[in-house]
N, C-alpha and C positions, 0 to 999 in steps of 0.2 A: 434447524433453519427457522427462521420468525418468517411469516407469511406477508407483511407490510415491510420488509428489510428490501432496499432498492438492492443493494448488493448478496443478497441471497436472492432476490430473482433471475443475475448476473448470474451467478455460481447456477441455478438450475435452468440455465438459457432461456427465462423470459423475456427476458432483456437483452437484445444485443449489444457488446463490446466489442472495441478491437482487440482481441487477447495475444500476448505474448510470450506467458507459460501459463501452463498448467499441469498438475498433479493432483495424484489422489487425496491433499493436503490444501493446496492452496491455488490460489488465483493471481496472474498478475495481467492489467490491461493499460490502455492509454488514457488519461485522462483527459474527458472531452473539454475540461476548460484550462490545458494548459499554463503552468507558471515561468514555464524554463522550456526550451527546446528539446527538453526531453523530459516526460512527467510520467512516470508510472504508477502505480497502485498495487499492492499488495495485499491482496484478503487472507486470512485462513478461509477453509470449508466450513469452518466448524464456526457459529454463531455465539460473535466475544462482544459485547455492545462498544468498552473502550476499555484500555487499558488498565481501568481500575479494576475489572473484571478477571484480568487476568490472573488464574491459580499455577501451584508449582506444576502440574502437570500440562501446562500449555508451555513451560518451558520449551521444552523441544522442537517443538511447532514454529513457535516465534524464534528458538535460535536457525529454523530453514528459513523462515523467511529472510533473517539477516545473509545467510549465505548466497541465498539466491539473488537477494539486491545485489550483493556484491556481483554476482555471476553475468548480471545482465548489467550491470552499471560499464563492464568488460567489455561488452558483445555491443554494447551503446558506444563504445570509444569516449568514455565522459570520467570512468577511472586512473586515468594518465593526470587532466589537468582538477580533475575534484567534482565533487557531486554534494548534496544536503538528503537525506534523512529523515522524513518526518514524523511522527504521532502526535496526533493532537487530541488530546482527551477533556471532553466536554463542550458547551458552548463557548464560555469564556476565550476556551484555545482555540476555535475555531472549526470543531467537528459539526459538520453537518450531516453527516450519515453515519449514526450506531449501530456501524457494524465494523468491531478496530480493522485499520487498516494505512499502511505505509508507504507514505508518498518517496519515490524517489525522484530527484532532482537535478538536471545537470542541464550541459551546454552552452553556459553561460554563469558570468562573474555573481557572488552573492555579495553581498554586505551582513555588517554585523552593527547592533542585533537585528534579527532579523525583521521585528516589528509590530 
C-alpha cells in the first residue's frame, strides 16, 4: 500500500466508497463523478501505479478483475445492450489516480472514438 494512494486509503477504509464487491484481491465501487449510468472502478489490493507496471505475475489478478467486470456488468443489466472498459495509463490518457484501476461503463449509447 503507498500511504498518499487515494485508492489504498479506499481499500483500508480511510476513505469512504460506495463499494459493490469486495474480496481478498480486489475492490469495486461507484464512481463519484459518474460518465454513464452505470460507472464502476475496479482496484486490485495490491499497489500497481498503472498498467505499465504491470508483471507476469499480476496476471491472475487482472484476469479476476476482467471476470468480475463481466460479473457485475450482469448484475448491472448493462451486459445485454453493451458496456466500455477502461484503463488509462498515464497523464496523457487521462489517469488521475496511480493506482491501476478499471473503469466500467454502461447504460447508455457510446461513440467511437471515444475521444
Amino acid at each position: 500500500m503507498s500511504e498518499d494512494c487515494l485508492f489504498c486509503k479506499i481499500i483500508d477504509k480511510e476513505i469512504p466508497a460506495d463499494i459493490v464487491y469486495e474480496d481478498d484481491q480486489m475492490i469495486a465501487f461507484k464512481d463519484i463523478n459518474p460518465k454513464s449510468p452505470v460507472h464502476l472502478l475496479f482496484i486490485p489490493k495490491k499497489h500497481i501505479a498503472n498498467l505499465n507496471d504491470v508483471s507476469d505475475e499480476d496476471a491472475s489478478l487482472i484476469g479476476r478483475i476482467l471476470v468480475k467486470i463481466k460479473d457485475l456488468a450482469g448484475e448491472s443489466d448493462v451486459a445485454e445492450k453493451g458496456y466500455r472498459v477502461v484503463i488509462n495509463c498515464n497523464q496523457d490518457a487521462g489517469q488521475e489516480v496511480f493506482h491501476i484501476h478499471v473503469h466500467l461503463l454502461g447504460g447508455r449509447k457510446f461513440e467511437w472514438p471515444p475521444g
